[in-house]
N, CA, C and O atoms as a GROMACS GRO file, in nm:
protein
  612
    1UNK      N    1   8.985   7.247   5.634
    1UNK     CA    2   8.999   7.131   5.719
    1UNK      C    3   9.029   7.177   5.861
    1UNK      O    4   9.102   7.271   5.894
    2UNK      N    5   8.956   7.092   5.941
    2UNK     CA    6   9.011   7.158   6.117
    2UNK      C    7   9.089   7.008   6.153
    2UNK      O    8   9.052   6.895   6.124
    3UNK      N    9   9.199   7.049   6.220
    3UNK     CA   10   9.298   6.966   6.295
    3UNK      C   11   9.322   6.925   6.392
    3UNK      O   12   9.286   7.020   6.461
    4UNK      N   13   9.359   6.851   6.463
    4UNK     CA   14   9.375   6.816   6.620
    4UNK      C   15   9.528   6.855   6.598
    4UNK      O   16   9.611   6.782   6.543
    5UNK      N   17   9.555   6.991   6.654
    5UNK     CA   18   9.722   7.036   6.694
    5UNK      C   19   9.754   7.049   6.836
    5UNK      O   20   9.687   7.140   6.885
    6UNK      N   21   9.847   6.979   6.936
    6UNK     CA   22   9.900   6.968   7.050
    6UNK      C   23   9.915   7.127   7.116
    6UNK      O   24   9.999   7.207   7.074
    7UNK      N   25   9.842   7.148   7.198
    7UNK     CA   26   9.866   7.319   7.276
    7UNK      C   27   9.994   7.290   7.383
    7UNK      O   28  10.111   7.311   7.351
    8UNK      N   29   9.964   7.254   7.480
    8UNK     CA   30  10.056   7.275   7.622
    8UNK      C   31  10.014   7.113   7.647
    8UNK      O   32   9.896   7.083   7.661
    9UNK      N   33  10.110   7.023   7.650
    9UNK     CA   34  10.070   6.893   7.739
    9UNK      C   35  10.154   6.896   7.844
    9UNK      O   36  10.231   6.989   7.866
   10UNK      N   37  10.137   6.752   7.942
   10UNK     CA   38  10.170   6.744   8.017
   10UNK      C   39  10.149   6.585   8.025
   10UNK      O   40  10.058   6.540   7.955
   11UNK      N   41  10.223   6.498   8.103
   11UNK     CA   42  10.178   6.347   8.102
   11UNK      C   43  10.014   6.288   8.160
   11UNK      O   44   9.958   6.180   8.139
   12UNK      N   45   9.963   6.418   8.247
   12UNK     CA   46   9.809   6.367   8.254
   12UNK      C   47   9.707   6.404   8.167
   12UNK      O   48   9.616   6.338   8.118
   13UNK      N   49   9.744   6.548   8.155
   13UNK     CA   50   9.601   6.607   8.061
   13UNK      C   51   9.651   6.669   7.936
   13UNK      O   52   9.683   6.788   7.937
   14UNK      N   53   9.658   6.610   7.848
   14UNK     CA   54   9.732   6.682   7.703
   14UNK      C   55   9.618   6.782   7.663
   14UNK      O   56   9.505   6.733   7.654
   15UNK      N   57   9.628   6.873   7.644
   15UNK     CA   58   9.543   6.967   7.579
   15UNK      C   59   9.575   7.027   7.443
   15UNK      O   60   9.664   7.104   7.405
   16UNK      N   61   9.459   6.958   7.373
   16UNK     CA   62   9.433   7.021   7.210
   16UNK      C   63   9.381   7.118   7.180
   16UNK      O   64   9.299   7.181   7.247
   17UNK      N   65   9.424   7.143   7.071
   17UNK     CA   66   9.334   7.285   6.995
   17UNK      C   67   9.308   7.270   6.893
   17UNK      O   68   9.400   7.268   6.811
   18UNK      N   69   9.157   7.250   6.846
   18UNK     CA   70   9.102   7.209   6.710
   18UNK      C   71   9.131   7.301   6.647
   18UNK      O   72   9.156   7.385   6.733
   19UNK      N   73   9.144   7.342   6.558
   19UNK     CA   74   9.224   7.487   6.468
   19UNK      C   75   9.180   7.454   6.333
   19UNK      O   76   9.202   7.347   6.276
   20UNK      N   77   9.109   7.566   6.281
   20UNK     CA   78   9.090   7.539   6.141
   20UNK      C   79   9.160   7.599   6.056
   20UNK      O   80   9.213   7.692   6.116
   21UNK      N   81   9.198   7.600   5.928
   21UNK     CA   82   9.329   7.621   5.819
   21UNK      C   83   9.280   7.740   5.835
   21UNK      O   84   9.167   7.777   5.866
   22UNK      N   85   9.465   7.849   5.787
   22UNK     CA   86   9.433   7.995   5.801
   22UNK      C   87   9.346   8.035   5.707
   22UNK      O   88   9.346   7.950   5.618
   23UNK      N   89   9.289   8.102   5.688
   23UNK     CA   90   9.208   8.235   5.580
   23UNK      C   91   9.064   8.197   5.532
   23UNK      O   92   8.999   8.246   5.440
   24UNK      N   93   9.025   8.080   5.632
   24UNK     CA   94   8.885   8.012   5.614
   24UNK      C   95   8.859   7.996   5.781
   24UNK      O   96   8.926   7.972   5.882
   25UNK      N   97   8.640   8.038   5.725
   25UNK     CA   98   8.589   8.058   5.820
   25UNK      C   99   8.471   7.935   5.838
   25UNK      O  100   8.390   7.888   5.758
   26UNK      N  101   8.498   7.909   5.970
   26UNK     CA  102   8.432   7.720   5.992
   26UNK      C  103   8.290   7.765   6.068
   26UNK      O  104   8.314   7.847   6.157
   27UNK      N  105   8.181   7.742   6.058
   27UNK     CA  106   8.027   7.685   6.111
   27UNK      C  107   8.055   7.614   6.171
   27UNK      O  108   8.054   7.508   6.110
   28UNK      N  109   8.101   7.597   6.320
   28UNK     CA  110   8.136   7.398   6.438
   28UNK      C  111   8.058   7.457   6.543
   28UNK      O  112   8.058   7.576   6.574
   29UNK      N  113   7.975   7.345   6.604
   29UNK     CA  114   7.935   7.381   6.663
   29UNK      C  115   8.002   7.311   6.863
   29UNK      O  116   7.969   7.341   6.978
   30UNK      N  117   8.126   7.192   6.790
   30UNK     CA  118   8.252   7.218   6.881
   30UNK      C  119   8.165   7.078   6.926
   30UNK      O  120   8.224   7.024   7.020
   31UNK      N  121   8.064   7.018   6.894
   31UNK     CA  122   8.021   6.913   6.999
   31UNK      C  123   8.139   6.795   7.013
   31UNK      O  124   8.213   6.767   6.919
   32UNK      N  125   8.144   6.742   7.121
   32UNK     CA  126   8.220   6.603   7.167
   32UNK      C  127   8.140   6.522   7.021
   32UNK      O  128   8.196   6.561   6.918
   33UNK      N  129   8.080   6.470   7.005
   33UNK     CA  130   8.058   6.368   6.909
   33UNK      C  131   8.123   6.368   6.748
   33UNK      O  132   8.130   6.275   6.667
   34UNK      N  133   8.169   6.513   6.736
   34UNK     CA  134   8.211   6.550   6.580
   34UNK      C  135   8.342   6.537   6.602
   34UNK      O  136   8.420   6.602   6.532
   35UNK      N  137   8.398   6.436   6.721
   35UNK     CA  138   8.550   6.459   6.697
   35UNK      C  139   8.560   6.254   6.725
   35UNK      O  140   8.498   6.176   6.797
   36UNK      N  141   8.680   6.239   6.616
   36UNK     CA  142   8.671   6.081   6.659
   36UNK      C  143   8.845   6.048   6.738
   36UNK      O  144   8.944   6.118   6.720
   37UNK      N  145   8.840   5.941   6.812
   37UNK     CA  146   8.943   5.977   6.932
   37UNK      C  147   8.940   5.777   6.928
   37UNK      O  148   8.849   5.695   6.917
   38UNK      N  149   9.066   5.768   6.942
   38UNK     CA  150   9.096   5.615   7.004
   38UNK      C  151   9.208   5.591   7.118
   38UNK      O  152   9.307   5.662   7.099
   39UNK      N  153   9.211   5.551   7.173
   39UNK     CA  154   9.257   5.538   7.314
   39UNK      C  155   9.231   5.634   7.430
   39UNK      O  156   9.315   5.651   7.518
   40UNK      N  157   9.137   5.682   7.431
   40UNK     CA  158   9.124   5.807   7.522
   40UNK      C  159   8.984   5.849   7.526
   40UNK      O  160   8.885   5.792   7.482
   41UNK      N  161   8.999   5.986   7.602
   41UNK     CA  162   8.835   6.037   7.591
   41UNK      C  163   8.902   6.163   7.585
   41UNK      O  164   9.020   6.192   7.601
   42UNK      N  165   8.768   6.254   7.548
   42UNK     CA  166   8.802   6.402   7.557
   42UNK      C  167   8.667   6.496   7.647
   42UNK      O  168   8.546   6.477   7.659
   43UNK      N  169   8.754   6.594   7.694
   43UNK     CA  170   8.661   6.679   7.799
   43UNK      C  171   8.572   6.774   7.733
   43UNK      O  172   8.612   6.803   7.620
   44UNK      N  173   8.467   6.828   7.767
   44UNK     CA  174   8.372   6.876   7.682
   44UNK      C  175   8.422   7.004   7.604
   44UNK      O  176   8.466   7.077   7.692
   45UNK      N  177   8.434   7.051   7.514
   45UNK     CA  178   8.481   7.112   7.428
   45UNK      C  179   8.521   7.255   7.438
   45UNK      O  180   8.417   7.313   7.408
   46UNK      N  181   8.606   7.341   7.460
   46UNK     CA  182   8.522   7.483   7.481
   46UNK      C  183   8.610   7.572   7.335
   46UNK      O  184   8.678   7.527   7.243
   47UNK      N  185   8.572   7.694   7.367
   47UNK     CA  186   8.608   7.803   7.320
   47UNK      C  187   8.489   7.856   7.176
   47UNK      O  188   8.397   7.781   7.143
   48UNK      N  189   8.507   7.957   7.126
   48UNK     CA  190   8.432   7.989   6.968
   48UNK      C  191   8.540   8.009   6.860
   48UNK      O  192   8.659   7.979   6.865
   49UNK      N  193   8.471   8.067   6.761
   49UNK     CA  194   8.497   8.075   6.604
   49UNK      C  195   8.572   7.939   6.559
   49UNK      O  196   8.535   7.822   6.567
   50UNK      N  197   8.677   7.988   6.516
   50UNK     CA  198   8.771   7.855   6.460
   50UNK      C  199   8.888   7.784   6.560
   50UNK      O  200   8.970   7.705   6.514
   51UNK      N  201   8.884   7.824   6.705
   51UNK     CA  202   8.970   7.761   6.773
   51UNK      C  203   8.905   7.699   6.892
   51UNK      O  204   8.854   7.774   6.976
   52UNK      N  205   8.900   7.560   6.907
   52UNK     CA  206   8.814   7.475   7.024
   52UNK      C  207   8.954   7.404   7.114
   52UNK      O  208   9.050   7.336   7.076
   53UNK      N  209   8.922   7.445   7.213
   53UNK     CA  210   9.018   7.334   7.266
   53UNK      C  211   8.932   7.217   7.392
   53UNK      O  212   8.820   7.223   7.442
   54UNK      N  213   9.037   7.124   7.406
   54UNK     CA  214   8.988   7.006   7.482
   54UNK      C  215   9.072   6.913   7.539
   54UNK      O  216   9.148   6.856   7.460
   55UNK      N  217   9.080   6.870   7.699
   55UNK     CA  218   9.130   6.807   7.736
   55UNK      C  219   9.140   6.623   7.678
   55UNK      O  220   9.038   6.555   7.676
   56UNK      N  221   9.247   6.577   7.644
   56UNK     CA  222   9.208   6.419   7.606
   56UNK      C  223   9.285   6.362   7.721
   56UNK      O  224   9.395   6.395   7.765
   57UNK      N  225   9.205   6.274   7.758
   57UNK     CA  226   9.262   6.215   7.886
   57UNK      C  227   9.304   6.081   7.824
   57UNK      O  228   9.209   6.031   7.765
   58UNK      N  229   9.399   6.018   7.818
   58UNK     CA  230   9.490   5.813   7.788
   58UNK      C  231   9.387   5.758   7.858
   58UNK      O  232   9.342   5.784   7.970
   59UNK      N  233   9.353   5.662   7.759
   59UNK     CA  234   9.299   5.512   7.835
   59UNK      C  235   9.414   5.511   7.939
   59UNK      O  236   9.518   5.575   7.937
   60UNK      N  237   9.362   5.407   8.044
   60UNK     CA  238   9.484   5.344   8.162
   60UNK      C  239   9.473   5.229   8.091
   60UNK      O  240   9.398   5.193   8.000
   61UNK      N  241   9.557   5.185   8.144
   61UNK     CA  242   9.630   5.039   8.098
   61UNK      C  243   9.691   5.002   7.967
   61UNK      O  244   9.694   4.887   7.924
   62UNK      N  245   9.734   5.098   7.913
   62UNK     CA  246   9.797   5.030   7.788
   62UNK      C  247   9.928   5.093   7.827
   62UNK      O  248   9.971   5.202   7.864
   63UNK      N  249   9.984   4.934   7.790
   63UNK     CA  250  10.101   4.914   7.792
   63UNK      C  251  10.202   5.013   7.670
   63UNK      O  252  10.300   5.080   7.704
   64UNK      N  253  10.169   5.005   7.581
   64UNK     CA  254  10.247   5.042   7.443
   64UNK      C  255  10.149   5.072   7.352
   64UNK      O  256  10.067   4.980   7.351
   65UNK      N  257  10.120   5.156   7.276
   65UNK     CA  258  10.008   5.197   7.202
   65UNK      C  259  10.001   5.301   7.139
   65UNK      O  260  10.116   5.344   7.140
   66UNK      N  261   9.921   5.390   7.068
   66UNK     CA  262   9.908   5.500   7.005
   66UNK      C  263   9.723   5.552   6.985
   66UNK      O  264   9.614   5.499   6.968
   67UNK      N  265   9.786   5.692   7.002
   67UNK     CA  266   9.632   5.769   7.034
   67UNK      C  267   9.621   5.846   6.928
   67UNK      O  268   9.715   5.901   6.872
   68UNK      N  269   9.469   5.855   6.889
   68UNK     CA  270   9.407   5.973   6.789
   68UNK      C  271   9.307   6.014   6.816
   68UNK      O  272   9.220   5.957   6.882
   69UNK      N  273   9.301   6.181   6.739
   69UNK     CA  274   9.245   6.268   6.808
   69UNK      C  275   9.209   6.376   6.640
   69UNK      O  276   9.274   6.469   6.592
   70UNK      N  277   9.076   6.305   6.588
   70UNK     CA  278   9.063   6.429   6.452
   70UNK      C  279   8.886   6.451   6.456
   70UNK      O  280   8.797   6.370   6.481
   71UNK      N  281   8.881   6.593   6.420
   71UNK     CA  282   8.744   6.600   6.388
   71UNK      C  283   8.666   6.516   6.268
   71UNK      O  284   8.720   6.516   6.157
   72UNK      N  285   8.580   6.467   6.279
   72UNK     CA  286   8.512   6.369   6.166
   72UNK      C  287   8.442   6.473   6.056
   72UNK      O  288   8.367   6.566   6.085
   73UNK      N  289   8.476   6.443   5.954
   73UNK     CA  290   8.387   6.475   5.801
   73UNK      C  291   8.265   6.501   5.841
   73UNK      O  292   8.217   6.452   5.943
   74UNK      N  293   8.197   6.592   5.754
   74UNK     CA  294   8.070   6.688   5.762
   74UNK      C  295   8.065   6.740   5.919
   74UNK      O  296   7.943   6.749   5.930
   75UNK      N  297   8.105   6.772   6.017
   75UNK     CA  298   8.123   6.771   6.125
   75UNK      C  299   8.113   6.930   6.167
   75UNK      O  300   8.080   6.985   6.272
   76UNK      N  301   8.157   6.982   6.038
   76UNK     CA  302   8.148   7.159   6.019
   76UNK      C  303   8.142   7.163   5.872
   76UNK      O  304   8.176   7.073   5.796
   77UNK      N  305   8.070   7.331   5.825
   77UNK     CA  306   8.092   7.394   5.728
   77UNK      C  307   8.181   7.525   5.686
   77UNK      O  308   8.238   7.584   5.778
   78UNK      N  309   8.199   7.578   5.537
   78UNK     CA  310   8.254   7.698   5.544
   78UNK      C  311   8.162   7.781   5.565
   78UNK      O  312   8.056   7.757   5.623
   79UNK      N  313   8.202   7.906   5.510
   79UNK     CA  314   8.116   7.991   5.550
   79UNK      C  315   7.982   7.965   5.379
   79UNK      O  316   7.872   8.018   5.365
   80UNK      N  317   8.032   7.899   5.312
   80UNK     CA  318   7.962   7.905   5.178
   80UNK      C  319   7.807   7.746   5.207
   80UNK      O  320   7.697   7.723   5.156
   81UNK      N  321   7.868   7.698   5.284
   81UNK     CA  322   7.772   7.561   5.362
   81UNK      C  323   7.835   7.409   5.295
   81UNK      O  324   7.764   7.310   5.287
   82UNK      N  325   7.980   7.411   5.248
   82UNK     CA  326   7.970   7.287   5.197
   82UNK      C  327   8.091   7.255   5.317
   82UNK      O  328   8.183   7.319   5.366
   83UNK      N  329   8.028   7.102   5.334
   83UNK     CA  330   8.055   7.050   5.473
   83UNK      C  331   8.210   7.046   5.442
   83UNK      O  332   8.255   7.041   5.328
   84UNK      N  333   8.294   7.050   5.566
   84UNK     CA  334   8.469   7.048   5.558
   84UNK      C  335   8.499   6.888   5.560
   84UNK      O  336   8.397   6.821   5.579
   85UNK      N  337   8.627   6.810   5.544
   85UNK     CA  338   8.672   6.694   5.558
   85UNK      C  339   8.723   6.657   5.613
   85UNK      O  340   8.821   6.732   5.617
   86UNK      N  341   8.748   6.536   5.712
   86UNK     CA  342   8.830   6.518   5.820
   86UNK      C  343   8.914   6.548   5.828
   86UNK      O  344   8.974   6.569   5.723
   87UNK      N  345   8.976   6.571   5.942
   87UNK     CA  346   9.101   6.656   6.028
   87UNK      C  347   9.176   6.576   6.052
   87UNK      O  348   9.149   6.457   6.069
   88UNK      N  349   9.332   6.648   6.062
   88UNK     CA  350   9.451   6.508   6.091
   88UNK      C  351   9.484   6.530   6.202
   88UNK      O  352   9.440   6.628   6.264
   89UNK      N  353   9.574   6.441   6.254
   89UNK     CA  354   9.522   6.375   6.378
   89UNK      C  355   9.687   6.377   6.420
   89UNK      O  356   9.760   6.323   6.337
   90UNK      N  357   9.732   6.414   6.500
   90UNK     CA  358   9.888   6.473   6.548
   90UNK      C  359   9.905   6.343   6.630
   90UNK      O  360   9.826   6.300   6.714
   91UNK      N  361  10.062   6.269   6.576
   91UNK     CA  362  10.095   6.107   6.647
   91UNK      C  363  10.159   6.154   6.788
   91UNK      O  364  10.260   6.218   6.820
   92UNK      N  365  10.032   6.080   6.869
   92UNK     CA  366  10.064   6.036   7.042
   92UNK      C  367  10.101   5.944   7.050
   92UNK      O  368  10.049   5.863   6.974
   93UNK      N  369  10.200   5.897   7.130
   93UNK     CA  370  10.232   5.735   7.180
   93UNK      C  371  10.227   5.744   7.314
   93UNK      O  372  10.303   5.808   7.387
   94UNK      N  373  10.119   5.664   7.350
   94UNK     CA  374  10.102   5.628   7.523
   94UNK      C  375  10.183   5.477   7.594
   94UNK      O  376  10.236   5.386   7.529
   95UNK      N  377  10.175   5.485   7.710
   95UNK     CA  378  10.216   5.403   7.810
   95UNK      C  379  10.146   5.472   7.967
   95UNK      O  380  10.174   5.572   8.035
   96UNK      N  381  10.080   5.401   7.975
   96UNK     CA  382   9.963   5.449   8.064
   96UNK      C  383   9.949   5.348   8.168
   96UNK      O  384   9.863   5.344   8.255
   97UNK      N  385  10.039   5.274   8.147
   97UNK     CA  386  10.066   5.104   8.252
   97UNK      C  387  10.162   5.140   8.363
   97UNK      O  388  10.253   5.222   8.357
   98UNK      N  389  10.132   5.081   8.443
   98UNK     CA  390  10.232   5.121   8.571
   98UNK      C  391  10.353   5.022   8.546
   98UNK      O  392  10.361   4.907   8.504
   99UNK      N  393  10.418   5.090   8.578
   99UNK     CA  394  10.559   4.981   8.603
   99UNK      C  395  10.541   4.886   8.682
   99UNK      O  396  10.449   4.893   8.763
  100UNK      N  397  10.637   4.757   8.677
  100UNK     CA  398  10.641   4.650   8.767
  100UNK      C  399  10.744   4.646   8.823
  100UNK      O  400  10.832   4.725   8.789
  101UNK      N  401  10.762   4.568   8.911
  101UNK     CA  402  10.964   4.538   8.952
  101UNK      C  403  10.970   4.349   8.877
  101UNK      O  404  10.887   4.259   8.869
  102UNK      N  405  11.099   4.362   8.841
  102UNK     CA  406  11.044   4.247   8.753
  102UNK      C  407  11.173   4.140   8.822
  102UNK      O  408  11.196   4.026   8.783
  103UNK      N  409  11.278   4.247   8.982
  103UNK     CA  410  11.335   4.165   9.027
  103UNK      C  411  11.390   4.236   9.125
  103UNK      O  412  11.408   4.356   9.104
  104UNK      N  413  11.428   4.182   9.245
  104UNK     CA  414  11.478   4.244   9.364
  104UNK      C  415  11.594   4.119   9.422
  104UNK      O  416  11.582   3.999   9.449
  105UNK      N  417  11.686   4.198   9.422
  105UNK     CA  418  11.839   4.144   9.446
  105UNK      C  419  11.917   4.179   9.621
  105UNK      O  420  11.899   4.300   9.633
  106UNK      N  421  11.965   4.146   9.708
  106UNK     CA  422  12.046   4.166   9.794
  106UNK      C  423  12.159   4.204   9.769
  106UNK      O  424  12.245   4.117   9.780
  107UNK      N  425  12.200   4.328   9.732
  107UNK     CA  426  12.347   4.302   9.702
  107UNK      C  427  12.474   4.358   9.810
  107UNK      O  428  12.583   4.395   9.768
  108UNK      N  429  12.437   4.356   9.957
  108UNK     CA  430  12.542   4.359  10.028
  108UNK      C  431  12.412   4.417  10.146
  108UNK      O  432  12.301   4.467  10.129
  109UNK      N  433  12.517   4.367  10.308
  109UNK     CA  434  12.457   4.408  10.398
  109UNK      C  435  12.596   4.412  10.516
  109UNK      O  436  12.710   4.368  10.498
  110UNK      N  437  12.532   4.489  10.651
  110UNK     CA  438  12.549   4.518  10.737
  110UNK      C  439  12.527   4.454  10.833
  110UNK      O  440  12.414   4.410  10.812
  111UNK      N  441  12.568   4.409  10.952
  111UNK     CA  442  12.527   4.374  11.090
  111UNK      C  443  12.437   4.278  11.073
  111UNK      O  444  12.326   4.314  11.112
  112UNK      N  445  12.439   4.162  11.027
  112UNK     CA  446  12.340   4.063  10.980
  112UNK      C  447  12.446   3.942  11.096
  112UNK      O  448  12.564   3.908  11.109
  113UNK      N  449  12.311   3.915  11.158
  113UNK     CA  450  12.377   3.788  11.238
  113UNK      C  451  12.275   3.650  11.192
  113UNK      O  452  12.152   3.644  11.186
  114UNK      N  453  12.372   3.552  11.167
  114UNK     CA  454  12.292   3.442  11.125
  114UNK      C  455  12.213   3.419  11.060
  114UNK      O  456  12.131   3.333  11.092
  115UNK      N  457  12.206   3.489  10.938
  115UNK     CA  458  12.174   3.553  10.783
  115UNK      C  459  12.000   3.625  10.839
  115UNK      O  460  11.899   3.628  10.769
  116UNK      N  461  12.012   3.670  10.970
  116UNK     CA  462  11.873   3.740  10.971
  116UNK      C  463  11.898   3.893  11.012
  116UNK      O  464  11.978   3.931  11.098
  117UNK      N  465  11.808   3.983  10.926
  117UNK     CA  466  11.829   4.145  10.900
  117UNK      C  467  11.784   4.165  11.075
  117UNK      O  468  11.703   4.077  11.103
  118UNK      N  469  11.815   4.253  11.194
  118UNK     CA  470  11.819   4.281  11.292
  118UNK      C  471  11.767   4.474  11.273
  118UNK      O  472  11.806   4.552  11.187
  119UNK      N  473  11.676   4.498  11.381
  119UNK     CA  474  11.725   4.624  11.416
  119UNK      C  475  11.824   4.689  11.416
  119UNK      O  476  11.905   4.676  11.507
  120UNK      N  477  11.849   4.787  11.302
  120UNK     CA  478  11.949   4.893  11.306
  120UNK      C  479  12.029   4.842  11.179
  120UNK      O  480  12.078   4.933  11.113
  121UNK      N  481  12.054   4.697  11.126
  121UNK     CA  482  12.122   4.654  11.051
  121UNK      C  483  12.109   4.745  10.902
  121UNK      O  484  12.014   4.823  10.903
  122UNK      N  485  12.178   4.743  10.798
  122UNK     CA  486  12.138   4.761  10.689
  122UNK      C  487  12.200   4.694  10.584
  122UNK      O  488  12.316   4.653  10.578
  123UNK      N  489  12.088   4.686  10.484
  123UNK     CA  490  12.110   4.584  10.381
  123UNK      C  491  12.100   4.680  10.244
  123UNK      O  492  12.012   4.766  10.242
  124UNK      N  493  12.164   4.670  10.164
  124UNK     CA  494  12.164   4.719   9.992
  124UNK      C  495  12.086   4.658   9.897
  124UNK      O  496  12.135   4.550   9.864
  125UNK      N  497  11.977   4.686   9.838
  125UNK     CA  498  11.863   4.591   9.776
  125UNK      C  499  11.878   4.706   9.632
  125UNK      O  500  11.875   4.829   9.624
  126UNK      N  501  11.896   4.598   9.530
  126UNK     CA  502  11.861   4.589   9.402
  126UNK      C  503  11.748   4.587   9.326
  126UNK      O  504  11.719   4.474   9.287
  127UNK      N  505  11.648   4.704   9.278
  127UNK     CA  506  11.547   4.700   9.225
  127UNK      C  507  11.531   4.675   9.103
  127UNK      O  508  11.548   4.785   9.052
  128UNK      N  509  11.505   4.586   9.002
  128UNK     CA  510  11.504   4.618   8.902
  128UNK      C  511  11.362   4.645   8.819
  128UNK      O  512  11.279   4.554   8.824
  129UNK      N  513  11.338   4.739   8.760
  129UNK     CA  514  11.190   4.778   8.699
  129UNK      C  515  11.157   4.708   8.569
  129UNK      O  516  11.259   4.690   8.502
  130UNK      N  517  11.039   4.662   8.509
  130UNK     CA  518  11.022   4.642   8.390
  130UNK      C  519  11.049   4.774   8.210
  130UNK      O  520  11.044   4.751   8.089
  131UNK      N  521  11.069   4.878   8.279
  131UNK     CA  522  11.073   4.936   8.233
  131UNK      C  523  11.126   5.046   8.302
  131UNK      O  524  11.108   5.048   8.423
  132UNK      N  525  11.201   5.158   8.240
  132UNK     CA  526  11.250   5.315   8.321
  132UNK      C  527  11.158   5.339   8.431
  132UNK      O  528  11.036   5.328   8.437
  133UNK      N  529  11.229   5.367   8.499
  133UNK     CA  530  11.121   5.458   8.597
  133UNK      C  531  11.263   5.545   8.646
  133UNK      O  532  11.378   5.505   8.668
  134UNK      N  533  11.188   5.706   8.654
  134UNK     CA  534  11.268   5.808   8.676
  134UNK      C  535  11.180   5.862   8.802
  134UNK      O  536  11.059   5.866   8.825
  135UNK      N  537  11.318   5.908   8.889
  135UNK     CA  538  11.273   5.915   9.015
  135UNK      C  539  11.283   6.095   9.057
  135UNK      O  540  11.359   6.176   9.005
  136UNK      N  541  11.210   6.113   9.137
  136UNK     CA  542  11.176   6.277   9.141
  136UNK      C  543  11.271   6.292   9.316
  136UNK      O  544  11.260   6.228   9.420
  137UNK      N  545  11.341   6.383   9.284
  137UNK     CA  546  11.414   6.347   9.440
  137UNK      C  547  11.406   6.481   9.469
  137UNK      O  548  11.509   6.532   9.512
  138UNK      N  549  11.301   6.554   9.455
  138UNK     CA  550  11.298   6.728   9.515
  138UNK      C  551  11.252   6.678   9.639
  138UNK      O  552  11.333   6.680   9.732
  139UNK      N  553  11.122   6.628   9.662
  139UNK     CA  554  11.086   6.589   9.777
  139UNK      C  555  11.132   6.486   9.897
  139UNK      O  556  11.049   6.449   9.980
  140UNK      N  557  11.266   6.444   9.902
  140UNK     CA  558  11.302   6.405   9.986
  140UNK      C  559  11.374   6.276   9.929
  140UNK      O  560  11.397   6.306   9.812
  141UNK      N  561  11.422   6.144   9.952
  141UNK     CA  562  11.450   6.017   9.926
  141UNK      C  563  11.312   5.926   9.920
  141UNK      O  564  11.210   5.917   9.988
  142UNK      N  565  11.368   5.860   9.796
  142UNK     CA  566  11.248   5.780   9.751
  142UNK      C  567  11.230   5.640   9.826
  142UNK      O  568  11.340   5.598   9.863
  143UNK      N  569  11.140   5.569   9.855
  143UNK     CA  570  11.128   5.439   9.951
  143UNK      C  571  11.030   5.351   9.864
  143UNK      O  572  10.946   5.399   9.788
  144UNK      N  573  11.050   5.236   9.881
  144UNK     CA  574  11.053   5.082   9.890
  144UNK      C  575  11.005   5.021  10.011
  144UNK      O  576  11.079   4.998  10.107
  145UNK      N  577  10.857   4.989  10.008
  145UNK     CA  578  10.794   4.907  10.121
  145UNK      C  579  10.836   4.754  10.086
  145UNK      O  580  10.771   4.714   9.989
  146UNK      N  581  10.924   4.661  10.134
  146UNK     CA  582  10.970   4.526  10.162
  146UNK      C  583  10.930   4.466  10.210
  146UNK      O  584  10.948   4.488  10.330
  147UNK      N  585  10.818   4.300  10.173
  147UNK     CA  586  10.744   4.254  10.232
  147UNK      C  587  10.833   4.144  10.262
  147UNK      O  588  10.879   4.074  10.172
  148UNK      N  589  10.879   4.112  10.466
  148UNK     CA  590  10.968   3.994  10.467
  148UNK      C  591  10.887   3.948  10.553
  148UNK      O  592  10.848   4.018  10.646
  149UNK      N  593  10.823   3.752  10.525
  149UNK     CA  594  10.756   3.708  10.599
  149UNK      C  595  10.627   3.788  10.551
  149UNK      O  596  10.575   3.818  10.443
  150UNK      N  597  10.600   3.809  10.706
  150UNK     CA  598  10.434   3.908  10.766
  150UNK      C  599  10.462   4.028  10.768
  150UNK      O  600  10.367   4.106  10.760
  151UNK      N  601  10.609   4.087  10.780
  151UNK     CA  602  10.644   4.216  10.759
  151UNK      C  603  10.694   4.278  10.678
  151UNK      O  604  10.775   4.253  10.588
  152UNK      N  605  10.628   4.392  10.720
  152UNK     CA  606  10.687   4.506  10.605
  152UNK      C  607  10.807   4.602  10.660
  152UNK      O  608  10.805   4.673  10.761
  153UNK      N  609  10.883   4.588  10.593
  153UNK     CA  610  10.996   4.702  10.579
  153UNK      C  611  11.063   4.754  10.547
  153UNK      O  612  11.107   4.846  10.615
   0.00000   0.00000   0.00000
């Protein structure tokens, strides 16, 4: 049997390695069509003998979901010609949906005259996300474009 087993991922390009069971020798000829896949696609196939690997890229937009990734029945042989049986298929769970803000709060300010935000003033704003969002702060402080009125700030 050949398998879809997880090599090195990463949240954009998970990369598989079709791998066939130890001490048996597989006939594949590695095509994209001998592998069956749901939520995703996969990049054209490479490598020889019994180890293929392949990029599977997530559908976008799913919210909550699960991905598979197995070679299909008759798809290869042994070395004797009787066709191998489908491959199992290693559990992905995607979220491939962008976050929303599902609420934005004022919760304290500065130099506010006559409840209007002024040059230089500052105000404390409450984001709240539909879901986690984890913030990467190597590159500097993270920002929030604020649409007030016609402006942004």
């Amino acid at each position: 049997m050949i398998s879809a087993q997880p090599l090195y991922s990463n949240a954009k390009d998970p990369e598989f390695g079709l791998v066939a069971d130890p001490g048996n020798t597989f006939v594949w000829n590695g095509a994209t069509g001998d592998v069956t896949l749901s939520n995703g696609t996969l990049s054209a196939i490479a490598g020889t003998g019994v180890t293929r690997t392949a990029v599977f890229t997530p559908s976008a937009g799913v919210n909550s979901g699960n991905a598979s990734i197995s070679v299909s029945a008759g798809a290869y042989q042994d070395a004797a010609g009787n066709n191998g049986s489908a491959g199992g298929s290693p559990s992905l769970t995607l979220d491939t949906l962008a976050p929303t803000i599902s609420a934005i709060a004022l919760s304290g300010s500065t130099g506010i005259l006559n409840t209007y935000l002024n040059e230089g003033d500052t105000a404390n704003v409450s984001v709240t996300f539909n879901e986690v969002v984890n913030l990467n702060l190597t590159g500097g402080s993270p920002t929030l474009a604020l649409l007030v009125g016609s402006s942004t700030i």
